[in-house]
C-alpha positions in Angstrom: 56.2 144.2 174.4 58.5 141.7 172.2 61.1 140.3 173.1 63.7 142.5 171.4 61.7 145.7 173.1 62.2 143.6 176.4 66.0 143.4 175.9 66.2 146.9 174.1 64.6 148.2 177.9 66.6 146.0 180.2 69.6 146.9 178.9 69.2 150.6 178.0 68.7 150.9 181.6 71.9 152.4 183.6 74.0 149.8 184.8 75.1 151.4 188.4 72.4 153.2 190.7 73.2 156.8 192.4 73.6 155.3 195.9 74.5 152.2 197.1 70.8 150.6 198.7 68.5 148.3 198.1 65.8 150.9 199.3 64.7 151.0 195.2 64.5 147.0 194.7 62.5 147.3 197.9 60.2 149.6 196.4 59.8 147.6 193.1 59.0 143.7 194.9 56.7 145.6 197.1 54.9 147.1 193.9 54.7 143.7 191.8 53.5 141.9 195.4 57.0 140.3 197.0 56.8 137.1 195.1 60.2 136.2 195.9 58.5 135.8 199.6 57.0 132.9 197.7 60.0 131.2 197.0 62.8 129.3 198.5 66.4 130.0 197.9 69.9 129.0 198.1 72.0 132.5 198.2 76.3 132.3 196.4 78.2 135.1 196.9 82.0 135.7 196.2 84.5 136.9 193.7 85.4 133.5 192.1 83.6 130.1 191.9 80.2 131.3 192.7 78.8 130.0 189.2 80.2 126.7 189.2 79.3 126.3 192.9 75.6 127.6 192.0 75.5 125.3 188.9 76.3 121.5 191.3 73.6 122.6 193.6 70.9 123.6 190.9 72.0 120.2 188.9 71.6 118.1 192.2 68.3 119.5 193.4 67.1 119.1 189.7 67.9 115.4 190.2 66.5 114.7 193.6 63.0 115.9 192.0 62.7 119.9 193.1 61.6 122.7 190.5 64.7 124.3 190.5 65.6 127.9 189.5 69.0 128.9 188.3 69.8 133.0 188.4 73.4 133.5 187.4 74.8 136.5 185.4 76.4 137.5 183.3 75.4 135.6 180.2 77.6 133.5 177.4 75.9 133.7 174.4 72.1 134.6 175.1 70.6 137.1 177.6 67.4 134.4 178.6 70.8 131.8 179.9 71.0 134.1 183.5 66.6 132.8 184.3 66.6 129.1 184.2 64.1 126.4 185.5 65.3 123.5 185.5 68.0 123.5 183.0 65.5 125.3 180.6 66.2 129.0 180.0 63.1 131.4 180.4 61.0 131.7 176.8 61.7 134.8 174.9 58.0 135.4 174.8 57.7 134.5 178.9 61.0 137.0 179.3 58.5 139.5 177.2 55.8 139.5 179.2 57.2 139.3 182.7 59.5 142.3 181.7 56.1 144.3 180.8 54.9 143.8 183.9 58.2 144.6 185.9 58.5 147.9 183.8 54.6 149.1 184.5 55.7 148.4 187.9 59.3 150.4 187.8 56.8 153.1 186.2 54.9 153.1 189.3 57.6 153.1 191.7 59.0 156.4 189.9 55.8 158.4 190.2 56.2 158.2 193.5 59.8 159.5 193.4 61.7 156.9 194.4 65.0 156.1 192.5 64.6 154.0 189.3 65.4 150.5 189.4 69.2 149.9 187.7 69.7 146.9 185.2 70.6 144.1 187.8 67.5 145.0 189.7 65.2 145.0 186.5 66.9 141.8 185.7 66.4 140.0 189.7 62.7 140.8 189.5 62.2 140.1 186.1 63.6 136.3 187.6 61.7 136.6 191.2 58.1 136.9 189.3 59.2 134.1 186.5 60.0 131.8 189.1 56.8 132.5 191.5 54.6 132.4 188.3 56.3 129.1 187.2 56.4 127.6 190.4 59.8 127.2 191.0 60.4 124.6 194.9 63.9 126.3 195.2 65.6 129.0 193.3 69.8 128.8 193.5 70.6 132.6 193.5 73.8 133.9 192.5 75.0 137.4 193.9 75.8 139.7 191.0 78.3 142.5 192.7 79.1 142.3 196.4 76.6 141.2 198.6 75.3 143.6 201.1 73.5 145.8 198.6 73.1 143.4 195.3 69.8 143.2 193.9 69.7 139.4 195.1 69.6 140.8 198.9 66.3 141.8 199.2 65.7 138.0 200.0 64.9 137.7 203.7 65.5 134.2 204.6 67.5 132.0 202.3 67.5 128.0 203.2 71.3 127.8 203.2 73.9 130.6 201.5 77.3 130.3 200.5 80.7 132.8 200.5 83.0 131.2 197.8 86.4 132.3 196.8 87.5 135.8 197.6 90.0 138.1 196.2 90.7 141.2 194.5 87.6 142.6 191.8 85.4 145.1 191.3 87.3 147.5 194.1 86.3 150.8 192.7 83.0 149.7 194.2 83.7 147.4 197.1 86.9 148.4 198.4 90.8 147.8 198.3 91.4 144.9 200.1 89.9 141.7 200.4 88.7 142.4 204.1 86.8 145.2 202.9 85.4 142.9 199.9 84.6 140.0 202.3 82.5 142.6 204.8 80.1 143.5 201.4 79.9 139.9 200.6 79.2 138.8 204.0 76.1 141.2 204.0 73.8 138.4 202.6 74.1 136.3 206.1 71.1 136.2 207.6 69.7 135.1 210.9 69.6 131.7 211.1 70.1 131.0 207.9 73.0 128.5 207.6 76.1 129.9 205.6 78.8 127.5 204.1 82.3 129.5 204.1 84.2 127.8 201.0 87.8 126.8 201.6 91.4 128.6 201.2 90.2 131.8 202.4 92.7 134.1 203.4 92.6 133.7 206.9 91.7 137.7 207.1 88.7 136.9 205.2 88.1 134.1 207.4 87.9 136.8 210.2 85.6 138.9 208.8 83.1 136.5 207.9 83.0 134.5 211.2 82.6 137.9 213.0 79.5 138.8 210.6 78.2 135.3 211.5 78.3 136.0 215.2 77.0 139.7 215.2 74.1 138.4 212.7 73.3 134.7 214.6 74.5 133.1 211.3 75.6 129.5 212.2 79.1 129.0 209.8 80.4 126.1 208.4 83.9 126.7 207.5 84.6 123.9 204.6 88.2 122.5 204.6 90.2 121.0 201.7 91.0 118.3 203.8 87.4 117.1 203.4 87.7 116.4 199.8 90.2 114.1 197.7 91.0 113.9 193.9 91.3 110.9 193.0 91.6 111.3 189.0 92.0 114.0 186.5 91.6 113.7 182.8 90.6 116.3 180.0 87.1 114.6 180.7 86.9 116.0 184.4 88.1 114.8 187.4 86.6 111.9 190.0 86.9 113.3 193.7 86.2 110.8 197.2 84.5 112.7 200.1 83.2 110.5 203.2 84.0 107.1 201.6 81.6 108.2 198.6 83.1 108.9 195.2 81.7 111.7 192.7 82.4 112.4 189.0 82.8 115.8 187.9 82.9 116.7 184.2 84.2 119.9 185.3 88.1 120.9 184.3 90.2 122.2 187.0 92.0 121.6 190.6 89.9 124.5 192.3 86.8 123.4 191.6 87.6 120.8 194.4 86.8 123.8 197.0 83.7 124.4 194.6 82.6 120.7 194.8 83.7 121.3 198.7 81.6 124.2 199.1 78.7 122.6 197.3 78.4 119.6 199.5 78.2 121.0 202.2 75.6 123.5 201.2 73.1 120.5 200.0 74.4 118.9 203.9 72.8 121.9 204.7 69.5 121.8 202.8 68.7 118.3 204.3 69.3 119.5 207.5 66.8 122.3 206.2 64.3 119.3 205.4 65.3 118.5 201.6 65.3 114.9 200.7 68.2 115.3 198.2 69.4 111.0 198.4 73.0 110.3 197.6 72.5 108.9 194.4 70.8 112.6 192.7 74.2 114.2 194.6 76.0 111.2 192.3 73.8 112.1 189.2 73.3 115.5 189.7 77.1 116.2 189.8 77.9 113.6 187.2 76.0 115.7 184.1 76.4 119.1 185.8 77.5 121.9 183.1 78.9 125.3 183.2 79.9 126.2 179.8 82.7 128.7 179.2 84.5 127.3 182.1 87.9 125.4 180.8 85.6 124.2 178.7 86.9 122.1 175.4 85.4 122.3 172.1 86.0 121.3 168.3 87.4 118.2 169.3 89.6 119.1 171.9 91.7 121.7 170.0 89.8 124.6 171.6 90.0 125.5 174.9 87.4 128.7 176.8 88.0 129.9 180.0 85.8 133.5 181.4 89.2 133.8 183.7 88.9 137.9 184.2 90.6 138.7 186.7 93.8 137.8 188.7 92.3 135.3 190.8 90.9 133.1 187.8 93.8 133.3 185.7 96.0 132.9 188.0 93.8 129.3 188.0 93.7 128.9 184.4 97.6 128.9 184.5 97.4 126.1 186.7 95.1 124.3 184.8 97.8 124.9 181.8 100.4 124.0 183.5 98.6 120.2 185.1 95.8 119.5 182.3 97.7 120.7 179.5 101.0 120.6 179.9 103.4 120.6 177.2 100.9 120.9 174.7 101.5 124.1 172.7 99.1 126.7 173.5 98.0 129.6 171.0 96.1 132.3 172.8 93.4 134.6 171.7 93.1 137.4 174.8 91.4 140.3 175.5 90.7 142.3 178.6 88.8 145.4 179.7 90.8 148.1 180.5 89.3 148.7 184.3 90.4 144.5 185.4 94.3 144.4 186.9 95.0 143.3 183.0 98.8 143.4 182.8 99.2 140.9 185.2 96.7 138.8 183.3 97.9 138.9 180.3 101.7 138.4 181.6 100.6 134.9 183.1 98.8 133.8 180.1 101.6 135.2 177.1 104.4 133.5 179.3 102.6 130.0 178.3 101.5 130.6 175.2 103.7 130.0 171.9 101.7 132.7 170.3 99.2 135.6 171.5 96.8 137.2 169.8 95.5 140.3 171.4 91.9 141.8 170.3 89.2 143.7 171.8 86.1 141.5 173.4 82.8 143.1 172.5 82.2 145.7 175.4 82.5 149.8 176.0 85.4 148.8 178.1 87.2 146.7 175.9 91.2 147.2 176.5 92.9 148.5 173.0 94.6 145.1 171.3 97.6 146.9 170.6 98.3 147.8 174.3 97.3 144.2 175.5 100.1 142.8 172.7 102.3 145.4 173.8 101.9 143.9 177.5 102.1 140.6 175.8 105.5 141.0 173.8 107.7 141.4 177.1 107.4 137.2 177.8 106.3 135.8 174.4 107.9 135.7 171.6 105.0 135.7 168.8 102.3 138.4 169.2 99.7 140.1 166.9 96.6 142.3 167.7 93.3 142.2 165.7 90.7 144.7 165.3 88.3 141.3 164.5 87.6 138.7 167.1 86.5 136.0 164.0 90.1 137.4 162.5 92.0 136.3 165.6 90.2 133.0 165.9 90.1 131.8 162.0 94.1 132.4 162.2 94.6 131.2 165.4 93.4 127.4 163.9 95.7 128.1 160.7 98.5 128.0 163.0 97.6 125.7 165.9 100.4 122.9 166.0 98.8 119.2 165.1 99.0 118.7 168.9 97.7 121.9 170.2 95.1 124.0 171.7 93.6 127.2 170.8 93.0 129.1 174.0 90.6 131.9 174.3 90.6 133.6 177.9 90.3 136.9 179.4 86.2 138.6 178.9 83.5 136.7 179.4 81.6 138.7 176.4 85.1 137.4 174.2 84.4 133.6 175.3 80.5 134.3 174.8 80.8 135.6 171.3 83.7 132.7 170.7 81.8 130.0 172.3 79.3 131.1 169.5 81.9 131.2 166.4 83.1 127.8 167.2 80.1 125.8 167.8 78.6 127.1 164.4 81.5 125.5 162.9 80.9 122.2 164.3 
């Protein structure tokens, strides 16, 4: 198999299973031999905040000397970007062969009439037999969709796990409010498994989770904002004090305080666990952590990505724009899939923006430009829609005042295939 054929399978696999179980990624580990019993993790669930989180903890374990996996989804520009050991995203050739195996053994698993394997689930075992084969001391495992039923849950015991920000996504499939969400997301606590509840939860939320905890014998650590202080913020990141000790983040943003929070106190957790993770790898490690796409500057500080896609994240990006960047004009390049809450998206954005142009990010469920500008042209007074992404970017710098930014928000695909136009260009 090459590595095209490998990506032409994973993804011409169906995206959502028949039933909601993890009966079929049961039946798969147990067919390539359960390596992910051979590993260790570190388990992030929520709706915002879990990749950022994911990314500190992977960066500080890398420092303190441990093999560390990174499994985060979805990806920015290249699909091998969600499997990474130790910084290093798996080979295409390694991704090739490891996806052979994982589809002789999918093969197998049908003949016997179970239910086949959807994406996510081809894509976590794909990453659970890299990391055995490469040896991988700890793997940092993001949740793709909920928690109870992801892919990711078929881990037993996790060293430490983590329930970051929670609000309103993905409700066709985990429910209307954020209690319901929080009860799916709180399926990945385990017993006795440490779980670090980040902070500014909805005290409902709160609820939920601590009763999971008890019911499961999941000892909870409910991380406040009062632990944490920002002490500087600049368009290079921001410098934060915790416990007398200061940290540099090169991270933009006032929420990913609770991040850094959350992400403390999981690694407090880990040497608890046994890890020898010294203060000075939490100090390095955080210092040179990345998570691209993420109010993240490019071209000289003229551009700025964010993968804000639903209400939640924008509704963070606007206070970033209106702390970081304010008064600096902003011209923004937006677009939203049609099944996200994307009116009030695209209100918060347009009302800060001199100028929006609307276009369609590169998915099936890509929201028409014309309706997003439309949504756009009730609070800003400039707005076009393209039927080209590069379009909307290459006349979004002919128009950028001397002193402003060109924003691109709303799709992660949009940012991804951005992200990609503008550092070509560099």
């Amino acid at each position: 198999m090459t590595y095209e054929e490998a990506l032409q399978y994973i993804h011409g696999t169906p995206n959502f299973a028949r039933s909601a179980s993890l009966h079929r990624m049961q039946a798969l580990m147990e067919q390539l031999g359960n390596p992910q019993k051979r590993l260790r993790f570190v388990h992030i669930a929520g709706t915002n905040g879990k990749g950022s989180t994911a990314a500190m903890v992977a960066s500080v374990l890398q420092t303190a000397g441990y093999r560390t996996g990174l499994y985060t989804s979805p990806y920015l520009e290249r699909f091998n970007e969600r499997i990474q050991l130790n910084g290093t995203p798996i080979p295409d050739e390694e991704l090739a062969a490891v996806t052979e195996r994982v589809k002789a053994a999918a093969d197998a698993v049908a003949v016997r009439g179970v239910e086949s394997p959807n994406e996510f689930e081809l894509v976590t075992a794909i990453g659970f037999c890299w990391y055995a084969q490469r040896g991988a001391e700890v793997v940092v495992l993001e949740v793709g969709l909920g928690g109870r039923y992801d892919a990711t849950n078929v881990i037993e015991q996790p060293l430490a796990c983590a329930i970051t920000s929670i609000s309103l996504d993905h409700t066709a499939v985990l429910g209307n409010t954020v209690e319901e969400i929080a009860g799916e997301k709180a399926g990945i606590l385990k017993p006795g498994s440490p779980c670090v509840l980040s902070p500014g939860q909805p005290e409902s939320v709160c609820q939920v989770v601590c009763q999971t905890a008890r019911q499961v014998g999941c000892p909870l650590l409910e991380s406040s904002r009062e632990q944490i202080s920002v002490l500087t913020r600049s368009w290079a990141g921001m410098t934060f004090s915790r416990l007398g000790r200061r940290y540099t983040l090169p991270l933009l943003g006032d929420y990913q305080a609770d991040n850094l929070c959350t992400a403390l106190n999981l690694l407090d957790c880990l040497q608890m666990q046994g890890l020898d993770i010294p203060d000075s790898a939490v100090q390095a490690g955080l210092a040179q952590v990345r998570w691209p796409g993420r109010l993240e500057l490019l071209a000289g500080r003229t551009v700025l990505l964010d993968c804000c896609h639903n209400p939640d994240g924008i509704a963070s990006l606007c206070r970033a724009l209106d702390s970081i960047f304010s008064g600096i004009p902003v011209t923004a390049v937006m677009g939203m899939l049609r099944d996200k809450d994307y009116e009030t998206g695209i209100k918060l954005v347009a009302e800060r923006s001199v100028r929006f142009y609307a276009v369609a990010p590169p998915s099936p469920r890509a929201l028409e430009p014309e309706t997003a500008r439309a949504v756009a042209a009730q609070v800003c007074g400039e707005t076009r829609a393209f039927d080209s992404v590069k379009e909307a970017l290459h006349q979004a710098e002919e128009v950028r005042e001397q002193d402003g930014i060109v924003l691109v928000c709303g799709s992660i695909p949009l940012v991804g295939e951005a992200r990609q136009y503008f550092r070509l260009r560099q």
